[in-house]
C-alpha positions in Angstrom: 257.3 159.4 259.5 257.9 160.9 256.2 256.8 162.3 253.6 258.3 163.6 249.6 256.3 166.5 247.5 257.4 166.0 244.0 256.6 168.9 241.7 256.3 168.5 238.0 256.2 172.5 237.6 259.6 173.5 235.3 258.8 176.8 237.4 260.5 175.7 240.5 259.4 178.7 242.6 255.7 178.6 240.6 252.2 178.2 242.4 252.8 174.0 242.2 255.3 174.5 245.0 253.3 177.0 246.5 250.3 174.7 247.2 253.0 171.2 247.7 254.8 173.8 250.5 251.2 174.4 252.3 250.4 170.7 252.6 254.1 170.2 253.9 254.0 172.6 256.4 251.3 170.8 258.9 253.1 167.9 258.4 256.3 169.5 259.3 255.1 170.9 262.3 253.6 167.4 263.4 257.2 166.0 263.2 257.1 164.5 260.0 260.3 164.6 258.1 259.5 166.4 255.1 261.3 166.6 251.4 260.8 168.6 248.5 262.0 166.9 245.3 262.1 169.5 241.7 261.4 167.2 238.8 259.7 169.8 236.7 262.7 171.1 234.2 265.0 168.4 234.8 266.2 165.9 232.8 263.5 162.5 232.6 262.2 160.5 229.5 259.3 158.4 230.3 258.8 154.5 230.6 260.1 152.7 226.9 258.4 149.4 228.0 261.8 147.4 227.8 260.1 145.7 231.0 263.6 145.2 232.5 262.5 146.0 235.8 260.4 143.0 235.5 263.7 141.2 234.7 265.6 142.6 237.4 263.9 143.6 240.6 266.5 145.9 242.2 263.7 148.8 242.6 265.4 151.1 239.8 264.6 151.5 235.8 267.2 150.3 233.5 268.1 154.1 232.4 269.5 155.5 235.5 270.9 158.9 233.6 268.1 161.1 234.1 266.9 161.8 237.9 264.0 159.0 238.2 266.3 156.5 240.0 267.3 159.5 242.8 264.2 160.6 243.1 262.1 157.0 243.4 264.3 155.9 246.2 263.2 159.2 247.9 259.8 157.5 247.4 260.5 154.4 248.7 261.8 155.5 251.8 258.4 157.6 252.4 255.0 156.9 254.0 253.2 159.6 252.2 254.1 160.8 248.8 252.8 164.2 247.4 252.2 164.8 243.4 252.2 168.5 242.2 252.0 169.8 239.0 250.1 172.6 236.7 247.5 172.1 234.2 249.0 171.8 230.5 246.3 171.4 228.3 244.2 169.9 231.0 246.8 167.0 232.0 249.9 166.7 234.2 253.3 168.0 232.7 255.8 166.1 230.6 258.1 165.2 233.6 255.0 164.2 236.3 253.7 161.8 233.5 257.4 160.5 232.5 258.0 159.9 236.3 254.8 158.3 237.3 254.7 155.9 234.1 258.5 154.5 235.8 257.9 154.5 239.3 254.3 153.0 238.7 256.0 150.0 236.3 259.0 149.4 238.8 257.2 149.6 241.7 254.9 146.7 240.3 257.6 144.8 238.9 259.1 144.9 242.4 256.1 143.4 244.6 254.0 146.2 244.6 256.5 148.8 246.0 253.6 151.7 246.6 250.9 149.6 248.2 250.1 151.0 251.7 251.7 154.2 251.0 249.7 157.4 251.3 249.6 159.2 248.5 247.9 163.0 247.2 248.0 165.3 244.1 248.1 168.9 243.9 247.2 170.5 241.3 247.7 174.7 239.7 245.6 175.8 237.2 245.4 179.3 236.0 241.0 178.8 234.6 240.0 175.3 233.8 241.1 171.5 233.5 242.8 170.8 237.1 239.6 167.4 237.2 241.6 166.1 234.8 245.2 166.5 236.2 244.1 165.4 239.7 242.2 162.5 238.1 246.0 161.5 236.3 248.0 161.3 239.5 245.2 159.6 241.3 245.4 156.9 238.7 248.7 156.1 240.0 248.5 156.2 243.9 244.5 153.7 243.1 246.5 151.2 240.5 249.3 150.8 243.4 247.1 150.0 246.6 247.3 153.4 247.9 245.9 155.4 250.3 244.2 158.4 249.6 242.9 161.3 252.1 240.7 163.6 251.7 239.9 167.4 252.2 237.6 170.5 251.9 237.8 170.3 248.0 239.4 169.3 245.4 243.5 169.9 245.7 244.2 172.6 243.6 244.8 176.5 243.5 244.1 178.8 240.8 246.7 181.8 239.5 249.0 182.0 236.4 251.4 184.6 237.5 254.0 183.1 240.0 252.7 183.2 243.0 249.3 184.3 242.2 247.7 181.3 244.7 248.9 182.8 247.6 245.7 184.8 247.4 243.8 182.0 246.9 242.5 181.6 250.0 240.2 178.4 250.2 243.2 176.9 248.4 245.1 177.3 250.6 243.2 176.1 253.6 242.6 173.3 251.6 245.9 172.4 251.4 246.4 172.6 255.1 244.0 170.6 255.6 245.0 168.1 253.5 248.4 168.6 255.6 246.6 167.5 258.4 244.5 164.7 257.2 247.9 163.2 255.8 249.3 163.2 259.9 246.1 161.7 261.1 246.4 159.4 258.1 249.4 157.9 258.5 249.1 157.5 262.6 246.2 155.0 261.5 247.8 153.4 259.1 251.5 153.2 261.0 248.8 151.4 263.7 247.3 149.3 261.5 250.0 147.1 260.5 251.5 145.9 257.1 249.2 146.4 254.1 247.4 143.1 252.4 249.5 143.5 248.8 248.2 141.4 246.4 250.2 141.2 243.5 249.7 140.2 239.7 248.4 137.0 239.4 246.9 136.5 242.6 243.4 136.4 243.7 
């Protein structure tokens, strides 16, 4: 199985990827293949509602110059896909909310590309607001027909400095175990068979 952490953080080496690496490392050590994707810092606009993914339906945006076409095909491929990002102003970074408005509008313009998928945010926050920026990447993985697990707390881990979450302890036990939960996860739902996708207009 497999399974992409994308972090939002334009640190690269920051506490996102701290906490993104935790969860990855149970996983890893399960067998899962495991990829870390840097979309923090990079070059990606966000959705312009041209809708011509809805036109199209080759599972890529229009505006392939920027990485969101590289990096959704990374999500495609995967069974469990994890969100990182820090808290700016109590919401997700620039680049997490210009990537999740695309892949969340071609994935639906492509038969529900997501649904079935396990899917968890991370979240770094140096005081306050992390709610909010866990509630924003939930959004996505609930409005696709994902699947989320659960853990000890919330997902995130709190430090400003680079670095700093490494001595947040529960955090990081929480992201282990969230690790963990993703493997048992996706054994039940790899068992379970394909996932009941019910597209627009249905129902």
């Amino acid at each position: 199985m497999k399974v992409v952490a994308i972090n939002g953080s334009p640190r690269k080496d920051g506490n996102t990827r701290l906490l993104l690496e935790a969860v990855l490392a149970p996983l890893a050590a399960a067998g899962w293949e495991t990829e870390y994707v840097q979309i923090g810092g990079k070059n990606i606009h966000g959705c312009r509602a041209c809708f011509k993914c809805w036109e199209q339906k080759d599972k890529r945006c229009v505006f392939g110059k920027d990485i969101f076409n590289e990096t959704f095909e990374k999500v495609i491929t995967a069974d469990a896909i994890v969100l990182g990002s820090p808290t700016y102003f109590a919401d997700v970074t620039s680049e997490m909310k210009a990537f999740m408005d695309r892949a969340g509008l071609v994935a639906m313009a492509n038969g529900c590309l997501l649904a079935g998928k396990i899917g968890a945010a991370v979240v770094a926050v140096r005081r306050g607001g992390a709610t909010h920026v866990f509630d924003t990447m939930n959004h996505l993985f609930q409005i696709s027909q994902m699947v989320l697990p659960g853990s000890t707390y919330w997902n995130m881990g709190y430090g400003l400095e680079p670095g700093k979450v490494a001595g947040d302890d529960e955090a990081l036990r929480n992201m282990k175990q969230l690790g963990t939960a993703i493997n048992w996860l996706g054994t039940a739902v790899k068992n379970a068979g394909p996932y009941p996708v019910l597209t627009g207009g249905e129902g």
